[in-house]
N, C-alpha and C positions, 0 to 999 in steps of 0.2 A: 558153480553157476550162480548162487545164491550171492556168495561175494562180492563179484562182480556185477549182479544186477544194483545192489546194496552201491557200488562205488561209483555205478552214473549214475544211480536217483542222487549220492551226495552231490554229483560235480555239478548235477544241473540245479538241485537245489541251491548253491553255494553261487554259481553261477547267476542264477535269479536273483539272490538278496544282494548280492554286488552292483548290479545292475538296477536293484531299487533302491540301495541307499545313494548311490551315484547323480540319481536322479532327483531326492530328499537333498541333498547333500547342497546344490547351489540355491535351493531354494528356501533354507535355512538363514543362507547370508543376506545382509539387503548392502547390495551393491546399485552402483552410478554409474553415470560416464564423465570421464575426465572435466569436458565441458559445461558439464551443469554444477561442479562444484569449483570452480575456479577460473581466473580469470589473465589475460595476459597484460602484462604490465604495459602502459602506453596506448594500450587497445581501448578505449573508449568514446563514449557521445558526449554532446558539447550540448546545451541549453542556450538558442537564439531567443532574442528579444526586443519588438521593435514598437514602434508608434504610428498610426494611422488613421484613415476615415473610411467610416463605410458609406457608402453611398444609394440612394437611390431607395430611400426606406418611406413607407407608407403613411411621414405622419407619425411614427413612432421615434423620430430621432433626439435629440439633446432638446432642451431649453435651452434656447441662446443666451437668456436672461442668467441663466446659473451658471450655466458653462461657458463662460468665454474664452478659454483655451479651443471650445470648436471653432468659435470665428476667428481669432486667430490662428491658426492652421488651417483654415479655410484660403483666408486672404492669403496666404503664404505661398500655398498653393496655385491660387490662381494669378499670382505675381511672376512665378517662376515658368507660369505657361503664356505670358504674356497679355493677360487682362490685368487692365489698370483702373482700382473702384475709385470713384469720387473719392472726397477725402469728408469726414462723418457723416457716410454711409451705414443705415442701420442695418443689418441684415437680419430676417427670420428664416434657419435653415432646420426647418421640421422634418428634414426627410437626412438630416445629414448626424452621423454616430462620431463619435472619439475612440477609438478603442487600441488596446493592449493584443498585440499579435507574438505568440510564442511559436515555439516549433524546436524539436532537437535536431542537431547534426550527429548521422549513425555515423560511427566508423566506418572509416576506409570512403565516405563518398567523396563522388567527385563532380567538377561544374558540370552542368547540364542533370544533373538526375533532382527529381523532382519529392520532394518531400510533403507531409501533411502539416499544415497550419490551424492553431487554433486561435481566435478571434474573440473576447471579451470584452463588454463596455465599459468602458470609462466615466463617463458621465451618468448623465439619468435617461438614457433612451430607454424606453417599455419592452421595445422589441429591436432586434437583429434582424429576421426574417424579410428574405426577396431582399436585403443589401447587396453592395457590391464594393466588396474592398480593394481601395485602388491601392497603388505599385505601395510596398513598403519595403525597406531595406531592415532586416535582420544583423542583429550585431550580435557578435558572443563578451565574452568578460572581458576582452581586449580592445573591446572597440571598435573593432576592422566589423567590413560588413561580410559576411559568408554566405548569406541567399537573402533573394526577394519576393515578398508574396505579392501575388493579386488573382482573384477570382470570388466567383459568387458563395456567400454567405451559405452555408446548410446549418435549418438551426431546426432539431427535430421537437415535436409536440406542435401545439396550435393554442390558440387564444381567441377571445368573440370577445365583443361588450357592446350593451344597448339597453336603453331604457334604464340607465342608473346600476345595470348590473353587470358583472363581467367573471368570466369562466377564463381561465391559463391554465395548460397542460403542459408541464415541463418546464424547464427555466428557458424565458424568451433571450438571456441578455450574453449569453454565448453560445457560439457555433463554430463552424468547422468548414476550412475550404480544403476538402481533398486535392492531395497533389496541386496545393496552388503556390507552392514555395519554389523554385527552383535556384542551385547553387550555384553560385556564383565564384567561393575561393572552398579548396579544399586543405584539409589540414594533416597538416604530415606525420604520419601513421605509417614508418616503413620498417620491414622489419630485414636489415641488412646486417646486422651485425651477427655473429656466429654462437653468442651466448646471448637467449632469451631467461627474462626474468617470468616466471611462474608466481601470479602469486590465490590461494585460496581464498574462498567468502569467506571463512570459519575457523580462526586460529586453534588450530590443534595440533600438539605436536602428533599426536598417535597418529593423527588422520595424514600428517604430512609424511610419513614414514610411509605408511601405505601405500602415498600416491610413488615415493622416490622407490619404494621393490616393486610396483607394477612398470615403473619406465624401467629400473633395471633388467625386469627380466624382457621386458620388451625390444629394449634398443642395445643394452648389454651396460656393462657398469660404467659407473664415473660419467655419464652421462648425466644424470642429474646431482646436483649440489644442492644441498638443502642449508638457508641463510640462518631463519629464525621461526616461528612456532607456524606462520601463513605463506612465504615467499620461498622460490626455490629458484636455482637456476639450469636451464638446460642448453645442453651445449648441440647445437645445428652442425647439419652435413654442412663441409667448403662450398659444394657444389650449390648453387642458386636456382638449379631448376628443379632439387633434390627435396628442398626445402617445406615445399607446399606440400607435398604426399607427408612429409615427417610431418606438419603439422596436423593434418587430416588425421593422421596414425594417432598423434598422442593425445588426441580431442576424443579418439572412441576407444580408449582405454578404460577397460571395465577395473572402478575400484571399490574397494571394500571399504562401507562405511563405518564409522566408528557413534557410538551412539554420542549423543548428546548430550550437556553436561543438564541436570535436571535442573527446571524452572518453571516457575508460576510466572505470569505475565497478570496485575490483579490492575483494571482502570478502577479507580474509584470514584468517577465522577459518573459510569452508567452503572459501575456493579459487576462487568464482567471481568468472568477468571475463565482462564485459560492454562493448561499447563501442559507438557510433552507426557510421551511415554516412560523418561525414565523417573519422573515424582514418585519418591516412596513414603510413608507414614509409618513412623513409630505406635507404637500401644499408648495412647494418651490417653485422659480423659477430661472432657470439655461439660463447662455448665452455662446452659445457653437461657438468657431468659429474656423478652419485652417488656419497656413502658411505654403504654399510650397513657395520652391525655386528648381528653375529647371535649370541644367544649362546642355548648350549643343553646343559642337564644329562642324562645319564645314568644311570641305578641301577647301582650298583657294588653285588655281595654278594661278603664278605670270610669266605670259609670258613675254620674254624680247623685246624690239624694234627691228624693223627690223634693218639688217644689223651690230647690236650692239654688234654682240659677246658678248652675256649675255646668263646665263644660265637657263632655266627653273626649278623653288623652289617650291615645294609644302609647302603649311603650310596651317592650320588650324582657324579658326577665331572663337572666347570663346564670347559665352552670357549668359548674367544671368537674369533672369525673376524672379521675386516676386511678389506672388499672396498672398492678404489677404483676406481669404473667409470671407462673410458675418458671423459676429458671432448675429444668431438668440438668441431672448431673448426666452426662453423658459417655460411655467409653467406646471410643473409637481404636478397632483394633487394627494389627501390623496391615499396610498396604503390599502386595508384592507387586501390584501392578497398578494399570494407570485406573481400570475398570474398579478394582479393589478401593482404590482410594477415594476415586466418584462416589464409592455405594457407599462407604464411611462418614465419608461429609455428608452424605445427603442423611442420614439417618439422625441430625439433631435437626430435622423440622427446619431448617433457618432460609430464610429467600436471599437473592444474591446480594443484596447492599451488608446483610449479619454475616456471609461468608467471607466476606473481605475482612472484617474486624477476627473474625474467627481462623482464620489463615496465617494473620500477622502475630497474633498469642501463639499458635504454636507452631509458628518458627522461633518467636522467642523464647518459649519452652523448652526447642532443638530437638522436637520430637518430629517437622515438615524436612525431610532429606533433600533441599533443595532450594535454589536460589530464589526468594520473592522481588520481585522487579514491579513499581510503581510507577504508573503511566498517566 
C-alpha cells in the first residue's frame, strides 16, 4: 500500500516538474517572427520628390527680392493657366512659399490610393501655417512621375509677434498634408515566379540556418536554399491561389534568435555610448585622471596720487590656475554581463565625454570583448 502510494506521489510529482520546465522552457529562448527579421527581395518603398507652391500664407511667404525662383514659378504657373503678365512686371507675393514636397511609395500601391506628403520650405518663408499646396507631381529616381500632391498645409505648434517681440512653438517651416498625395503609376512588385528570394536585416550565418530548419520543419525540406551569410531562397507552391496562405505561413514562423555579435556604438561629438547585451570586460586596470585650467580676470582701478592730475584707469588683472587631478589607478573587474560592465565603468568617477577616451584604451588593451564603432 505504502508502494504504491510512494509511485503516484512520484508520477505526479514528476509529472508537475515536466509541466513547469515545459513552460520555463520557451521562455528561456527569445524568439521573433519571420517577418520582423527579414525581408523579401524586390519588396520595397520608393522615395518621391517634387517641387512646389504653397499658397495662400498670411504674410509669412518668400521675399521675392531673395527668392526669385518663387516669381519664376509663379509666372510659370500662371502662363500655363492662361494669364499673361505685362512684360517687367514687379510682383510682391507675400503670401506665396517655394517648397520641397516628399512622400514614400509603400509597396505593392496602386493609382488611386492616397498617400501622406511632407511639405518643407524652400526659400525664407517664416511660416507654412493656413497654406495651401497646389497640384505637385512627384517623381522617384527615374524621373517618371508616380503621384500628385495637393491639399492644405498642417503645420503643428503656433507662433505670435508684436511690439518688437516674438514667441514660435515648433518649427513654422514644415508641415504635412495628410493623405494629399494620390498615385498616379504603380510600380511592379509581382511576386509570380516559383522561387522567392529571402533575404535578412542581419547577416548571420547561424541566424540564417535557424530561419532554413524552422521553414524546413514547416513546409518540409529543400524548400529553402540558403545563398550566403543574409539571402535565401524559397521555393513556392505551382498553384497561384496557394501562394498567399504560404506567404502568410512563412511571415509567422517563430525563430530562434541568435544573439548578437557584441558592440559599443561611442558618438564622440555628444559623448554617448551605448552597447548590446552581449559586451563583455576583461580584468583590466585603468588610471583615470583630469586637467583643468581655469582662467579668470579681475577689475583692477588704478587711482592716481593726490594732486597729480592723473586720471583714474580701469583694467583688469588675468590669472591662470592649473589643476591636475589625482589620476586614480583603477581595476575594473571581469564583466559577465551588460549590468556588470555598466557598474565597472562607472566606478572610475569619469563623465561621458572621459568614457569614450576610456573605452578606446581598452579595446586597445583587448581587455573590451567587443566591436567599438565610431559615429
Amino acid at each position: 500500500m505504502m508502494s504504491s502510494l510512494l509511485r503516484v506521489l512520484f508520477t505526479q510529482l514528476a509529472t508537475f516538474l515536466f509541466g513547469f520546465l515545459a513552460i520555463l522552457g520557451p521562455l528561456a529562448v527569445e524568439a521573433a517572427k519571420l517577418r520582423d527579421i527579414s525581408t523579401f527581395a524586390g519588396v520595397r518603398s520608393n522615395q518621391l520628390i517634387g517641387y512646389g507652391l504653397v499658397v495662400g500664407l498670411d504674410g509669412s511667404g518668400d521675399q521675392t527680392t531673395q527668392t526669385p525662383f518663387t516669381i519664376q514659378s509663379t509666372v510659370s504657373l500662371l502662363q500655363s493657366l492662361g494669364v499673361t503678365l505685362p512684360p517687367g512686371q514687379r510682383m510682391q507675393l507675400r503670401n506665396t512659399a517655394s517648397v520641397m514636397v516628399t512622400a514614400t511609395l509603400p509597396p505593392f500601391a496602386r493609382p488611386g490610393q492616397a498617400i501622406d506628403v511632407s511639405v518643407s520650405s524652400l526659400g525664407n518663408a517664416k511660416s507654412l501655417r493656413g497654406g495651401m499646396l497646389l497640384m505637385t507631381p512627384l517623381r522617384a529616381a527615374d524621373g517618371q512621375v508616380y503621384a500628385v500632391a495637393q491639399g492644405s498645409v498642417l503645420v503643428p505648434g503656433a507662433s505670435a509677434s508684436g511690439g518688437g517681440a516674438s514667441a514660435v512653438v515648433n518649427h513654422q517651416s514644415v508641415g504635412r498634408v495628410p493623405s494629399g498625395g494620390l498615385i498616379e503609376r504603380s510600380v511592379p512588385q509581382l511576386i509570380d515566379d516559383e522561387v522567392l528570394q529571402l533575404e535578412l536585416k542581419r547577416a548571420d550565418f547561424g541566424q540564417l540556418q535557424k530561419v532554413v530548419e524552422a521553414v524546413g520543419r514547416r513546409f518540409g525540406p529543400n524548400v529553402a536554399l540558403p545563398l550566403d551569410s543574409r539571402s535565401m531562397q524559397v521555393r513556392m507552391p505551382s498553384a497561384q491561389v496557394e501562394r498567399a496562405r504560404f506567404l502568410a505561413e512563412l511571415e509567422q514562423l517563430e525563430i530562434v534568435l541568435i544573439d548578437e555579435s557584441p558592440k559599443v556604438i561611442v558618438n564622440s561629438r555628444t559623448g554617448s555610448v551605448v552597447m548590446n547585451q552581449s559586451v563583455r570586460l576583461d580584468p583590466v586596470a585603468v588610471a583615470h585622471g583630469s586637467l583643468t585650467v581655469k582662467i579668470t580676470k579681475e577689475p583692477v582701478v588704478s587711482q592716481p596720487a593726490p594732486l597729480s592730475q592723473g586720471q583714474t584707469v580701469a583694467a583688469s588683472k588675468s590669472s591662470v590656475d592649473v589643476n591636475i587631478g589625482s589620476g586614480s589607478l583603477g581595476a575594473l573587474p571581469a564583466g559577465a554581463s551588460l549590468e556588470e560592465v555598466v557598474r565597472a565603468l562607472n566606478l572610475l568617477g569619469a563623465n561621458a565625454q572621459d568614457l569614450v577616451a576610456i573605452l578606446q584604451a581598452i579595446k586597445a588593451a583587448g581587455a573590451l570583448k567587443a566591436e567599438l564603432e565610431l559615429i
